[in-house]
Each structure stands twice: as C-alpha cells, then as structure tokens.
N, CA, C and O of each residue as an XYZ file, in Angstrom:
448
protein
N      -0.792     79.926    -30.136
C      -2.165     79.838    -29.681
C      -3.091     80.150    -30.866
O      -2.918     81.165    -31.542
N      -4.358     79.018    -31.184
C      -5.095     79.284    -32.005
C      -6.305     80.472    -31.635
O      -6.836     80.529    -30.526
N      -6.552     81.170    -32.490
C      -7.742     82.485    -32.110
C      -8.642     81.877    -32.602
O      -8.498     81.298    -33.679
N     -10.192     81.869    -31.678
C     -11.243     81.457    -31.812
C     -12.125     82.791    -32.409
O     -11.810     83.971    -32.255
N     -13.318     82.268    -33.134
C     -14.206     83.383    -33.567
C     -14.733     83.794    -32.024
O     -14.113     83.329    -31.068
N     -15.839     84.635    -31.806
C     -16.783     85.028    -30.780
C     -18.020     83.889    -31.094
O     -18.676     83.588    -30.097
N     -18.410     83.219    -32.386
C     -19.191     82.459    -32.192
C     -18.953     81.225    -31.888
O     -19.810     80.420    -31.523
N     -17.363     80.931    -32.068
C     -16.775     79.514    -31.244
C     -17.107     79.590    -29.907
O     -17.644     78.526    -29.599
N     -17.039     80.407    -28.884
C     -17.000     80.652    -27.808
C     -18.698     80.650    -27.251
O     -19.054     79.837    -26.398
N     -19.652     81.649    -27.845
C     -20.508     81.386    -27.813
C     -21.543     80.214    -27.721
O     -22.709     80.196    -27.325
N     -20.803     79.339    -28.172
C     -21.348     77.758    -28.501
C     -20.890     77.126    -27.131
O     -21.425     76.145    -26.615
N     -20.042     77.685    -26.724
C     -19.657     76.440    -25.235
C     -20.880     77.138    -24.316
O     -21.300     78.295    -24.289
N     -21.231     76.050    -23.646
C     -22.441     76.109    -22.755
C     -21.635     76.502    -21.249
O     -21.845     75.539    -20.512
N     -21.044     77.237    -20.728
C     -20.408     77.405    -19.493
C     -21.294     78.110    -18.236
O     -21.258     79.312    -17.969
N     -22.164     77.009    -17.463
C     -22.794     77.141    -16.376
C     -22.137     76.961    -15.078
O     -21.026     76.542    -14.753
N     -23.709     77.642    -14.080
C     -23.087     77.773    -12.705
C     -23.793     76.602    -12.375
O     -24.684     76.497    -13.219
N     -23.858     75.542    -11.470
C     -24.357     74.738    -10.629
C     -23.869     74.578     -9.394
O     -22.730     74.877     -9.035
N     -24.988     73.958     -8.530
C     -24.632     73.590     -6.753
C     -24.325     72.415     -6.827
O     -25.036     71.841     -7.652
N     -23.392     71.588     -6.224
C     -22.684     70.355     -6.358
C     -23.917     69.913     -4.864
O     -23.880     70.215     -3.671
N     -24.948     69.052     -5.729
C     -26.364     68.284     -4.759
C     -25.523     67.325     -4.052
O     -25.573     67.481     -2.832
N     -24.529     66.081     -4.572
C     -24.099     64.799     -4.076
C     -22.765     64.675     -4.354
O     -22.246     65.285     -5.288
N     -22.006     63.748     -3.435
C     -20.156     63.766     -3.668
C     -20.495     61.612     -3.324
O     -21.100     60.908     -2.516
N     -19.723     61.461     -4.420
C     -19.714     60.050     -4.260
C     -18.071     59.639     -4.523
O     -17.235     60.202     -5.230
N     -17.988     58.748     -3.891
C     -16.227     57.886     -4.016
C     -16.505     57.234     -5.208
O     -17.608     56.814     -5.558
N     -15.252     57.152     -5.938
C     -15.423     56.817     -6.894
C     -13.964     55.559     -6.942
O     -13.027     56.052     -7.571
N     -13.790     54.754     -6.648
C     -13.013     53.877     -6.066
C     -12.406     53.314     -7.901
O     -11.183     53.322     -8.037
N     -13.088     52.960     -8.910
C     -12.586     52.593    -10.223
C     -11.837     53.115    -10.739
O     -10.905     52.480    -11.233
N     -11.922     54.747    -10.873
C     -11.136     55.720    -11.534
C      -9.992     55.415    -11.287
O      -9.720     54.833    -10.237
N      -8.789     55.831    -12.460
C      -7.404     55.333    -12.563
C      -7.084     56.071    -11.860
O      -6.588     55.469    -10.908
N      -7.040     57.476    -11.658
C      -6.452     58.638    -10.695
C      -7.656     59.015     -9.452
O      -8.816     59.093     -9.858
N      -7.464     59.188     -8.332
C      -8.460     59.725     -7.194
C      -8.982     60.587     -7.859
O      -8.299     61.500     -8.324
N     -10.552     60.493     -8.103
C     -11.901     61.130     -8.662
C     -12.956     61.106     -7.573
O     -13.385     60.195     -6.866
N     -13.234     62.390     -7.662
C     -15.006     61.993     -6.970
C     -16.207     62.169     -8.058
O     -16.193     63.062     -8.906
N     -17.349     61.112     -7.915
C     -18.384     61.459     -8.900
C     -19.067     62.461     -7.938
O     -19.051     62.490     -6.707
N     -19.660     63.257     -8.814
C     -20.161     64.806     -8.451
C     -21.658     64.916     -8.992
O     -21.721     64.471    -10.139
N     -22.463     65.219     -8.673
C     -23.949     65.610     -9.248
C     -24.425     66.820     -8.898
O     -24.670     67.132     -7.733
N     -24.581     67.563     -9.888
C     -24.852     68.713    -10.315
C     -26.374     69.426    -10.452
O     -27.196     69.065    -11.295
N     -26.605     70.515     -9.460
C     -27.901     70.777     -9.929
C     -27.800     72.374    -10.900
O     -27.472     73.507    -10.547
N     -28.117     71.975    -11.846
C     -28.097     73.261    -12.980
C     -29.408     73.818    -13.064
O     -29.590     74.429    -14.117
N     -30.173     73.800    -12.445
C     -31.555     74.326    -12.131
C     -32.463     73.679    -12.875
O     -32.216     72.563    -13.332
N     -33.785     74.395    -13.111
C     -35.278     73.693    -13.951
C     -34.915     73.724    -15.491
O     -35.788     73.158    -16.149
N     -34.168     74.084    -16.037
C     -33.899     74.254    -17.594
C     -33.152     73.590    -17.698
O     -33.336     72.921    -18.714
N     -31.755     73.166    -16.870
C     -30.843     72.117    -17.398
C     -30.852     70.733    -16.714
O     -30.489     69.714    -17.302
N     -31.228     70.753    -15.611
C     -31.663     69.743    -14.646
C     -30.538     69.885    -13.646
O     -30.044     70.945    -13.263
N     -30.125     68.362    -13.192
C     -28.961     67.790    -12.819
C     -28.318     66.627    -13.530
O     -28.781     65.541    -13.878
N     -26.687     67.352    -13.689
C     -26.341     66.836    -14.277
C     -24.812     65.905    -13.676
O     -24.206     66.646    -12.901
N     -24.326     64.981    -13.788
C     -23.234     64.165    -12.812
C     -21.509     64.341    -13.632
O     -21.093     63.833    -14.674
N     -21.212     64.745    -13.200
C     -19.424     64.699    -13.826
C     -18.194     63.674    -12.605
O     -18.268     63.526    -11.385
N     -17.318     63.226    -13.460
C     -16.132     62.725    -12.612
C     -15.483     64.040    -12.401
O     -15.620     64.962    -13.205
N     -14.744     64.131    -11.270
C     -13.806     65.091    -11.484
C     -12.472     64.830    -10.222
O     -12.595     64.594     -9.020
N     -11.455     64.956    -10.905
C     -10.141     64.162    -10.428
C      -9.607     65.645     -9.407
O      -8.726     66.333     -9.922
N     -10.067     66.020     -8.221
C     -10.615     66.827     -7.324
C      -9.936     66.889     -5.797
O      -9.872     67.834     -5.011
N      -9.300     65.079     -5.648
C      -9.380     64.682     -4.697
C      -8.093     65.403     -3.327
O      -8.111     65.317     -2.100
N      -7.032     66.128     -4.365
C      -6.049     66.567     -3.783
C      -6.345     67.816     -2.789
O      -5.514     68.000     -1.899
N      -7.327     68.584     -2.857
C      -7.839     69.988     -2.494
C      -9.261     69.898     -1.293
O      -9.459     70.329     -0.157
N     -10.042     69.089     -2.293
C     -11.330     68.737     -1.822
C     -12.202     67.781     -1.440
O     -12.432     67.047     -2.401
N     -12.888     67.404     -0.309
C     -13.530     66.224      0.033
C     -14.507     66.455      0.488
O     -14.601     67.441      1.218
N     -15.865     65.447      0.175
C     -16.851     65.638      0.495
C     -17.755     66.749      1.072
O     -18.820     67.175      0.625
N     -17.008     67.144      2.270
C     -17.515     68.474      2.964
C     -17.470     69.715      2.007
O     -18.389     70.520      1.860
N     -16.425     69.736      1.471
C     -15.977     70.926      1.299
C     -16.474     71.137     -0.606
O     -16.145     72.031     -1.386
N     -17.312     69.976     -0.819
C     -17.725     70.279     -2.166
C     -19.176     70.003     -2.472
O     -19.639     69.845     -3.601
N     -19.914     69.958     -1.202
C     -20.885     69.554     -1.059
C     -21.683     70.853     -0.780
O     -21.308     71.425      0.243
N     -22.834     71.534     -1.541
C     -23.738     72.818     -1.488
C     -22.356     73.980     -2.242
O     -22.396     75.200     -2.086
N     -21.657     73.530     -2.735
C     -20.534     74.552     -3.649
C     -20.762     74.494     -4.869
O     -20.837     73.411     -5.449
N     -20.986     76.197     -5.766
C     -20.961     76.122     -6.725
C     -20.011     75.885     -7.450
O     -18.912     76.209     -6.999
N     -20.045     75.445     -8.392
C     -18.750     74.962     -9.475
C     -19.340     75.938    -11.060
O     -20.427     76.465    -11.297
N     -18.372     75.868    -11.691
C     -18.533     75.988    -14.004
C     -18.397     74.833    -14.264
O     -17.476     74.070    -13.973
N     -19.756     74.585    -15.091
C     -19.254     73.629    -15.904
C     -19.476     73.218    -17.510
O     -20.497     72.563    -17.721
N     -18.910     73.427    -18.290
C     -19.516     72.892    -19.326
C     -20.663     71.774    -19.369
O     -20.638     70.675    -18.815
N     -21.706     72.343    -20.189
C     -22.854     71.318    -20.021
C     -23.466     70.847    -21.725
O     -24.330     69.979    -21.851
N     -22.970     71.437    -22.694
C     -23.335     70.695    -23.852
C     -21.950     70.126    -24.657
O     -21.815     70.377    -25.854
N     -21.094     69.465    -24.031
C     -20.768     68.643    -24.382
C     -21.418     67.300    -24.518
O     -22.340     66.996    -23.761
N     -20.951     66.415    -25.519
C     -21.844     65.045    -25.056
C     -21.419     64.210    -23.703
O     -20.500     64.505    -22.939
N     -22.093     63.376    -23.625
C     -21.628     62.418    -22.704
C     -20.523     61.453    -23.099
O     -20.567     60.785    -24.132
N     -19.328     61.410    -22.040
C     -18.472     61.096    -21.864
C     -18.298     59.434    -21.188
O     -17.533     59.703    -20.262
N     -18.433     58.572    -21.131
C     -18.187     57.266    -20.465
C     -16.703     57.133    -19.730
O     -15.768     56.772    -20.444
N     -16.484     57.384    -18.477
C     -15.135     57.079    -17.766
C     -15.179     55.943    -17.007
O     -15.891     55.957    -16.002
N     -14.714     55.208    -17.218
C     -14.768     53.604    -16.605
C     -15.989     53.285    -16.821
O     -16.518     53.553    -17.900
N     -16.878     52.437    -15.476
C     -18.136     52.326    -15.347
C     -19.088     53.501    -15.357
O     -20.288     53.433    -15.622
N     -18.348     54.682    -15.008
C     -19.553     56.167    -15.468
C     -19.487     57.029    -16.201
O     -18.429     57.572    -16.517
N     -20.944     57.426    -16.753
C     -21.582     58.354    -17.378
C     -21.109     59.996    -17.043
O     -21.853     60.705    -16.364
N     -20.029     60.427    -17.493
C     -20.020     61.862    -17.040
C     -21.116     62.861    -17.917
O     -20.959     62.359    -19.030
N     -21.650     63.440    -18.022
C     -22.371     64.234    -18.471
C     -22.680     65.926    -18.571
O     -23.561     66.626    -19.070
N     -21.423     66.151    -17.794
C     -20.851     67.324    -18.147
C     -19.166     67.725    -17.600
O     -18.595     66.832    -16.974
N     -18.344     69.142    -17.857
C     -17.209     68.909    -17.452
C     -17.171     70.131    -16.594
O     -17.357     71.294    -16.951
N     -16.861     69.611    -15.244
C     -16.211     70.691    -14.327
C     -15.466     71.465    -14.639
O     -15.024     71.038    -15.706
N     -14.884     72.589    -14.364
C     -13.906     73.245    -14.860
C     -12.789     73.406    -14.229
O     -12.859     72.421    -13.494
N     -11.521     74.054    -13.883
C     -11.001     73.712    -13.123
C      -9.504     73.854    -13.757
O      -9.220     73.144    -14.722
N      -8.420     74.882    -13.157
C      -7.115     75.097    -13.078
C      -5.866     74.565    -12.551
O      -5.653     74.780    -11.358
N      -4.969     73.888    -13.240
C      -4.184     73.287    -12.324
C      -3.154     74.617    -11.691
O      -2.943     75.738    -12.155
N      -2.542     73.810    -10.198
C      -1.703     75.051     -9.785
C      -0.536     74.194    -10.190
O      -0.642     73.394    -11.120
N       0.685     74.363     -9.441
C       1.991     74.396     -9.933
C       2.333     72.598     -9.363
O       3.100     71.799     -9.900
N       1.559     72.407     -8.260
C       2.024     70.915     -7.781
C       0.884     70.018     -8.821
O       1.001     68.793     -8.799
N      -0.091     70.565     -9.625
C      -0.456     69.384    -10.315
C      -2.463     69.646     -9.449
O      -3.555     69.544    -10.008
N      -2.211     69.900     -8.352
C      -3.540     69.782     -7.993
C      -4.608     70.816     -8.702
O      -4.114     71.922     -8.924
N      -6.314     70.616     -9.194
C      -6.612     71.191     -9.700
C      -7.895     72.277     -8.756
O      -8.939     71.766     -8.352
N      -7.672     73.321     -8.596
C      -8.568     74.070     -8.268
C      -9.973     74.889     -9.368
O     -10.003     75.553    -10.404
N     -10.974     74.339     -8.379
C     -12.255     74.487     -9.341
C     -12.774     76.143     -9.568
O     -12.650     77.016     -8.710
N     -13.210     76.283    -10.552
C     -13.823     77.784    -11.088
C     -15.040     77.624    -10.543
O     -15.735     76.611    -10.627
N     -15.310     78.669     -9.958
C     -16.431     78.758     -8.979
C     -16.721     80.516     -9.594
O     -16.000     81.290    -10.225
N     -18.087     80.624     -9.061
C     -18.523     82.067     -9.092
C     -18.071     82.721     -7.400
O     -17.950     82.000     -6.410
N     -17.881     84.201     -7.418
C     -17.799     84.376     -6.537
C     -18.177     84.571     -5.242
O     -17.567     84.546     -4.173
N     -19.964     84.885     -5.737
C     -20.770     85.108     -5.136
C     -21.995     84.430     -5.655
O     -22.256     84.563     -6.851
N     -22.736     83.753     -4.928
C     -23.799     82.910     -5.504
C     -24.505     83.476     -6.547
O     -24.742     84.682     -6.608
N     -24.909     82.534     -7.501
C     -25.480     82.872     -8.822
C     -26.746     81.559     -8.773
O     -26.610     80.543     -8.092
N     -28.145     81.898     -9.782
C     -28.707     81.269     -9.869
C     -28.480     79.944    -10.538
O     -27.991     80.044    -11.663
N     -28.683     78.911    -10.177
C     -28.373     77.583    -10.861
C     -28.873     77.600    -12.180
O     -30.000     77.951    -12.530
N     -27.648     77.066    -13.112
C     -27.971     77.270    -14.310
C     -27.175     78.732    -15.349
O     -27.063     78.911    -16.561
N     -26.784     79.489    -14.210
C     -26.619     80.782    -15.021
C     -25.824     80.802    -15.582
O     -24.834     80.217    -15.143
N     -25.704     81.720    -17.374
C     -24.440     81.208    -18.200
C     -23.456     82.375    -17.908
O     -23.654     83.529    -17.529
N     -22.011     81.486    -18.299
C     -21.289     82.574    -17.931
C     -21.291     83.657    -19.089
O     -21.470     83.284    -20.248
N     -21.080     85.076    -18.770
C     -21.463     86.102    -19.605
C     -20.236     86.681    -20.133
O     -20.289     87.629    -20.916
C-alpha cells in the first residue's frame, strides 16, 4: 500500500449530498442508475452514474444522503456526463453499498 501525504488527501473534495432524482439508465454496460445530486448553494447539483442497482431502487435512494467526490473532472459514461463519484464499498457478493453520513448533515458538508 502506497502512503499518501495529509495534503494528498486534503485535495479530494469528499461531500455530503441528498440524492434530488433516480433515473434508469438502460445504456450502461452493467445495471446503473443516473443519480442527481444536491450538494447545496456552493456546489450546486451535481449527476453521477452509479452501478447501485443490486441493493437499491428508486425508493430507497431517493431524499438519501450519499459521499461523493466532487472535484474530480467530468467523466463521460456512454451517452452521460457523470460529474461526480459516489462512493461506495463492495461487500463479499460483489454488490456495492453506499457511504452515507449517519445522521443528516448539511448539503455540501466536507468530510472532516
């Protein structure tokens, strides 16, 4: 394992947002939902793919906060624009469970 400085780390943008919209995403090579993100008045909303589909659907990701990296650049996956990256652990069958705060946090807030 490579050791990062504290200012490598510092540089990743790792926010809280409310997942505003859940869209099917029918192109993606693997079951994806497109996701839109509200990161509050400073970062806006921002939209990510995220390959989700094994755990979570519509209901259940819809007004949920998620992490996400947000200064990465934009990403092009098929026909869409991802524009930031969910975060998110795989368990042992492959499915990925999302990093969430535990208790609501203001949109936008970095992780500390």
């Amino acid at each position: 394992m490579a050791l990062i400085e504290w200012d490598d780390f510092e540089r990743v943008q790792l926010c809280a947002g409310t997942i505003v919209a859940v869209d099917e995403f029918p192109e993606a090579r693997k079951p994806a939902w497109k996701l839109t993100i509200d990161f509050g008045t400073d970062i806006g909303q921002r939209r990510s793919s995220a390959q989700i589909c094994d755990l979570y659907d519509e209901a259940t990701l819809l007004g949920r906060q998620v992490v996400a990296v947000v200064n990465f650049p934009e990403k092009q996956i098929g026909p869409f624009m991802s524009q930031c990256l969910v975060t998110g652990m795989a368990r042992e069958d492959g499915a990925i469970v999302l990093v969430a705060p535990m208790e609501p946090v203001p949109n936008g807030a970095r992780l500390a």
